[in-house]
N, CA, C and O atoms as a CHARMM CRD file, in Angstrom:
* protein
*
  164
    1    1 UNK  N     41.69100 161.31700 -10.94800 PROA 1      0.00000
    2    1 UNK  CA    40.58800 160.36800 -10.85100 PROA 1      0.00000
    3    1 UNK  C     39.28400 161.00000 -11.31300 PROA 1      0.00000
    4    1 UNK  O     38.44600 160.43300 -12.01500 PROA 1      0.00000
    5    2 UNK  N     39.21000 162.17700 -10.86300 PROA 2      0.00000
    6    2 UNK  CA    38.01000 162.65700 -11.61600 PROA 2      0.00000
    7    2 UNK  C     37.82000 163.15600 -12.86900 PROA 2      0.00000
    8    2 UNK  O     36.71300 163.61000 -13.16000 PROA 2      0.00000
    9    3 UNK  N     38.83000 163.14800 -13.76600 PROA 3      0.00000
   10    3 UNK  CA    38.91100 163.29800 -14.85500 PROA 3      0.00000
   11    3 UNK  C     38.60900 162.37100 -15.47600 PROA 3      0.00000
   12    3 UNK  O     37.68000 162.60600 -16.24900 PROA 3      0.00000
   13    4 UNK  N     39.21700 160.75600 -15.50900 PROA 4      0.00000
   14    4 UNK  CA    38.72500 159.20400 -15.50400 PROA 4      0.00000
   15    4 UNK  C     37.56900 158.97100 -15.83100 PROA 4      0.00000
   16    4 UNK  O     36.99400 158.53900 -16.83000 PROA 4      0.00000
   17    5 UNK  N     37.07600 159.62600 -13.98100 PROA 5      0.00000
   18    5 UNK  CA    35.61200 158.98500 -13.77900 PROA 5      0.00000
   19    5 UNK  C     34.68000 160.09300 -14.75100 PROA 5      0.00000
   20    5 UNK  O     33.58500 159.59800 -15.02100 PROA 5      0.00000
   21    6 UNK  N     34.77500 160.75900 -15.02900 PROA 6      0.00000
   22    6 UNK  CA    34.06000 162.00400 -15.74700 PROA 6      0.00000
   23    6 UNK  C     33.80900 161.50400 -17.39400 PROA 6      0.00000
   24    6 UNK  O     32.84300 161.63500 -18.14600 PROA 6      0.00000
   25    7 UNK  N     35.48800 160.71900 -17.60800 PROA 7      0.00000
   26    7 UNK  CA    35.25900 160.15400 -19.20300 PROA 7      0.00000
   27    7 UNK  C     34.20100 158.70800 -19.15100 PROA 7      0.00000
   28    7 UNK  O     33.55600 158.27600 -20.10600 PROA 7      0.00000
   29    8 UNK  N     34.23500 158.27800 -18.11300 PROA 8      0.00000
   30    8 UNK  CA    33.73300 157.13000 -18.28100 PROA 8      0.00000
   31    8 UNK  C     32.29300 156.80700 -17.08900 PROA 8      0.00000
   32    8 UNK  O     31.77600 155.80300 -16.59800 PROA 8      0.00000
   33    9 UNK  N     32.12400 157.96100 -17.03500 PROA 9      0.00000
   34    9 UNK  CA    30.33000 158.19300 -16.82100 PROA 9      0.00000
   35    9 UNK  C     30.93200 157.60800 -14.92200 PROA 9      0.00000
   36    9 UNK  O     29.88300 157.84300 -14.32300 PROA 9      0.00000
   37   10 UNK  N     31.60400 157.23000 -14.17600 PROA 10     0.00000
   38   10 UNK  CA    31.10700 156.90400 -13.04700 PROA 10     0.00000
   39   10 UNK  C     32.31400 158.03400 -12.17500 PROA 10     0.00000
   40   10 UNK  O     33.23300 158.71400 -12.63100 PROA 10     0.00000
   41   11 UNK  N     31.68700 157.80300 -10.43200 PROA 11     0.00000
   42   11 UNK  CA    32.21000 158.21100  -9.52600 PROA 11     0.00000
   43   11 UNK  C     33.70800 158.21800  -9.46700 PROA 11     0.00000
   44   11 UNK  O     34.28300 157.31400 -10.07400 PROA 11     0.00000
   45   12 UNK  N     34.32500 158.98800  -8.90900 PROA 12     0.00000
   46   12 UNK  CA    35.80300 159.41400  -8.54900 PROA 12     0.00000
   47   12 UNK  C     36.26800 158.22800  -7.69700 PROA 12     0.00000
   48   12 UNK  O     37.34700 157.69100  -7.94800 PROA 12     0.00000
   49   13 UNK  N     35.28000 157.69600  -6.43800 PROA 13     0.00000
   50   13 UNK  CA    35.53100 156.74100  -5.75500 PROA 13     0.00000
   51   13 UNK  C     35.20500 155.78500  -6.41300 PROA 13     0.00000
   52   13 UNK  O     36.09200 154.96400  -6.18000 PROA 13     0.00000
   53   14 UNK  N     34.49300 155.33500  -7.10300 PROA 14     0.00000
   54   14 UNK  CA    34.41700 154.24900  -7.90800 PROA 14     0.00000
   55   14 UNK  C     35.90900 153.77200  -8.88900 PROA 14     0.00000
   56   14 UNK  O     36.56500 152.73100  -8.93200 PROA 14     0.00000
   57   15 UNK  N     35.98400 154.64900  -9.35800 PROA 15     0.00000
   58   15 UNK  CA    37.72900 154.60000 -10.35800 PROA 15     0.00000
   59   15 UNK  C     38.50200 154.20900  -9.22800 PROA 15     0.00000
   60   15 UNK  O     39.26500 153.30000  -9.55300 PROA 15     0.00000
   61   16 UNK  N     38.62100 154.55400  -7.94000 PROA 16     0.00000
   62   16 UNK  CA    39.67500 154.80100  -6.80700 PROA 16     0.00000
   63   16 UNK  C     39.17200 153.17300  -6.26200 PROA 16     0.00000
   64   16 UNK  O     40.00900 152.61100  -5.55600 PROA 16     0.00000
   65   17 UNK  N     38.35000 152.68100  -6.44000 PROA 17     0.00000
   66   17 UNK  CA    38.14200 150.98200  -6.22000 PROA 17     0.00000
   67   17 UNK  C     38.62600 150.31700  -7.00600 PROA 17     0.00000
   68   17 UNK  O     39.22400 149.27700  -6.72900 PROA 17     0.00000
   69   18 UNK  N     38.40700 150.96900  -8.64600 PROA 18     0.00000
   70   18 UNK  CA    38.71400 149.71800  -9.62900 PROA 18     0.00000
   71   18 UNK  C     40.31300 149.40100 -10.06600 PROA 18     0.00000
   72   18 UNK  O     40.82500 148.41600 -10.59800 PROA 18     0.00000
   73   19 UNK  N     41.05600 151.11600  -9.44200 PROA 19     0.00000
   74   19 UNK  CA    42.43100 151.01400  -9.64400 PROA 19     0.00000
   75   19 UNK  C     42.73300 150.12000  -8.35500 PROA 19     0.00000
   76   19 UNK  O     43.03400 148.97800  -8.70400 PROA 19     0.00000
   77   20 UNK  N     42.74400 150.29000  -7.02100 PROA 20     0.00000
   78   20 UNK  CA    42.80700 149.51900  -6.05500 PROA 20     0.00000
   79   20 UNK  C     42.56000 147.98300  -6.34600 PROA 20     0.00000
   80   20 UNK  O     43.58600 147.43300  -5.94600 PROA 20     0.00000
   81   21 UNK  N     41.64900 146.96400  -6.87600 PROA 21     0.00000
   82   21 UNK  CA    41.60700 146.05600  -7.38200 PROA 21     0.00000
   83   21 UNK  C     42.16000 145.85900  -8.08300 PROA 21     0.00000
   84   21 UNK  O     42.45100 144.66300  -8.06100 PROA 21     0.00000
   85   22 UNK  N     42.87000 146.70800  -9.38100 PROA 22     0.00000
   86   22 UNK  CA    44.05300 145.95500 -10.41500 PROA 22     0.00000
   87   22 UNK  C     44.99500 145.96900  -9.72000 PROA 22     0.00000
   88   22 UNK  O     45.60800 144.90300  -9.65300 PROA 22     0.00000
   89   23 UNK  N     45.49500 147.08000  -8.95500 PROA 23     0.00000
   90   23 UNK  CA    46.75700 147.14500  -8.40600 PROA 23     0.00000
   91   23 UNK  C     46.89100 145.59700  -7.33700 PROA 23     0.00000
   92   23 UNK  O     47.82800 144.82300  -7.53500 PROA 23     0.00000
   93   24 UNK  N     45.88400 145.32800  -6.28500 PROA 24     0.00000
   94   24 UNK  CA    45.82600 143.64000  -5.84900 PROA 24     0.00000
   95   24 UNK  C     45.77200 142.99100  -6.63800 PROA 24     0.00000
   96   24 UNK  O     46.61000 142.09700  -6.52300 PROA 24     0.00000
   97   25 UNK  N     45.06400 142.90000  -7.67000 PROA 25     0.00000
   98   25 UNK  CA    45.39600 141.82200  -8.70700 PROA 25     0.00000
   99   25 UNK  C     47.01200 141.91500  -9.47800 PROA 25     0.00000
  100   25 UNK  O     47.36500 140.89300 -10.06600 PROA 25     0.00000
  101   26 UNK  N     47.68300 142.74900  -9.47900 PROA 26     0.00000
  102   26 UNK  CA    49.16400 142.65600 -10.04200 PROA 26     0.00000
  103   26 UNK  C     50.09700 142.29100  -9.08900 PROA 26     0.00000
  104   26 UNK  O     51.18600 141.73100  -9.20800 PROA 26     0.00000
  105   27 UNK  N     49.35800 142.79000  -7.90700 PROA 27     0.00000
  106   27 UNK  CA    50.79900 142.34500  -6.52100 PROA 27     0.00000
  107   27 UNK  C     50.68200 140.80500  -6.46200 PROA 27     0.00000
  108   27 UNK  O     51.64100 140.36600  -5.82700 PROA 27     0.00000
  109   28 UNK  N     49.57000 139.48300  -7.04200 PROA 28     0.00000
  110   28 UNK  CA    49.25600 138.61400  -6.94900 PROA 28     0.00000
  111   28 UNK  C     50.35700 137.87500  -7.74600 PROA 28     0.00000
  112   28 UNK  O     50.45900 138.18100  -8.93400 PROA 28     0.00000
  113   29 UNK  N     51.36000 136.75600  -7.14000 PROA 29     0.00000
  114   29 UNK  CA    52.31400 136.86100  -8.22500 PROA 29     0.00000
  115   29 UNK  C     52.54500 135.77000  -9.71500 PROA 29     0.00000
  116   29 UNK  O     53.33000 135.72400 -10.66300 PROA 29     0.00000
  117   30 UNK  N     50.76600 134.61000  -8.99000 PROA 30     0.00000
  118   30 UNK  CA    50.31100 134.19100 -10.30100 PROA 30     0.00000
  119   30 UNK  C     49.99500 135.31600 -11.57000 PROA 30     0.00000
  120   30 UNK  O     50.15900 135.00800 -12.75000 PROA 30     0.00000
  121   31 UNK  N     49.62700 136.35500 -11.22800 PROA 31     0.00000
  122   31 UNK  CA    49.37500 137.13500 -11.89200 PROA 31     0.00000
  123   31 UNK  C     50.54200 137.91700 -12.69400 PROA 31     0.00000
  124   31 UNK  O     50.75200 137.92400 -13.90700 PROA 31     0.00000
  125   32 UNK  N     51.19100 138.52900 -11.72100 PROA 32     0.00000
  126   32 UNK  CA    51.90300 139.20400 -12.05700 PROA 32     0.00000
  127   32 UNK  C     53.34100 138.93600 -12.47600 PROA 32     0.00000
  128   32 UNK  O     54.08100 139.86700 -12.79200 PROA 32     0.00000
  129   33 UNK  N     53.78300 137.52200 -12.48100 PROA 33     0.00000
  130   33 UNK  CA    54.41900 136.86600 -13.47100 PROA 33     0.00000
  131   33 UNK  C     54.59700 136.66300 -14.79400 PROA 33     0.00000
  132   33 UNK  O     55.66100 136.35700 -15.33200 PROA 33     0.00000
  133   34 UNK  N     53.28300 136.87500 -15.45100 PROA 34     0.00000
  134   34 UNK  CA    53.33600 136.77100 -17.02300 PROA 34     0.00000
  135   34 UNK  C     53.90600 138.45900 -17.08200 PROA 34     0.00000
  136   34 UNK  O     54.90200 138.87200 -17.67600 PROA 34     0.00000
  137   35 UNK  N     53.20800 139.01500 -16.50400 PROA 35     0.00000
  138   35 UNK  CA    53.71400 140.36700 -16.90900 PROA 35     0.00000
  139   35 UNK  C     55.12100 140.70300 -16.93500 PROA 35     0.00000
  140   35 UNK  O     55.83800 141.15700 -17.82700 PROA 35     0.00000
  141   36 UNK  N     55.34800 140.35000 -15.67700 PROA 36     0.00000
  142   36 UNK  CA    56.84900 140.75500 -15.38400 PROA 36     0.00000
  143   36 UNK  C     58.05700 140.09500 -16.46900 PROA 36     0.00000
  144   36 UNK  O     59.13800 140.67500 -16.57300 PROA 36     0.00000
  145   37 UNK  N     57.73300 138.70500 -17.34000 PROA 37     0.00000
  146   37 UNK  CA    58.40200 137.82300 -18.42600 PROA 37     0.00000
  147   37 UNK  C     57.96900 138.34500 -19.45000 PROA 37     0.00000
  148   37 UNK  O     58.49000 137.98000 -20.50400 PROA 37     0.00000
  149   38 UNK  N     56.83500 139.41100 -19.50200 PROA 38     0.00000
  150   38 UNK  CA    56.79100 139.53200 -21.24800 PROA 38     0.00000
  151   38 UNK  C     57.71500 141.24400 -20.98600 PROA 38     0.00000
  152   38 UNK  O     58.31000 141.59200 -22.00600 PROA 38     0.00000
  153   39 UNK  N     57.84000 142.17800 -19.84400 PROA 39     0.00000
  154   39 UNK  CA    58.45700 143.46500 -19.96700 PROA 39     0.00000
  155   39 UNK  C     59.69300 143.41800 -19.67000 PROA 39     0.00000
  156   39 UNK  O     60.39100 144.43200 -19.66900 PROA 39     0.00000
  157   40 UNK  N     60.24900 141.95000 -19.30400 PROA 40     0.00000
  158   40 UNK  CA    61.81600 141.95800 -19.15200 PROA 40     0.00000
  159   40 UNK  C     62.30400 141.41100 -20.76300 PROA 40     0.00000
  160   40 UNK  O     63.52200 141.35600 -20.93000 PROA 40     0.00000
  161   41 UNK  N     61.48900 141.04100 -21.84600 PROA 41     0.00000
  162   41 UNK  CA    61.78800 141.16300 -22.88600 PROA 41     0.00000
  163   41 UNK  C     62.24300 142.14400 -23.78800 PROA 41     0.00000
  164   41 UNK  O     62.48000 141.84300 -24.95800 PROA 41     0.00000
């Protein structure tokens, strides 16, 4: 994470929020439906 946050100018905990938010946004399974139909291709 601090390697991340180092390339992209912000905090270690900041990266450690924004991965935490995609990761809820993929467990969402409106969401995470398209995904799951385009990698079982």
């Amino acid at each position: 994470l601090e390697e991340v946050g180092q390339h992209f100018g912000v905090t270690r905990e900041r990266i450690r929020q924004i991965e935490a938010k995609a990761l809820r946004k993929l467990r969402h399974p409106n969401r995470s439906r398209p995904l799951r139909d385009y990698l079982e291709l």
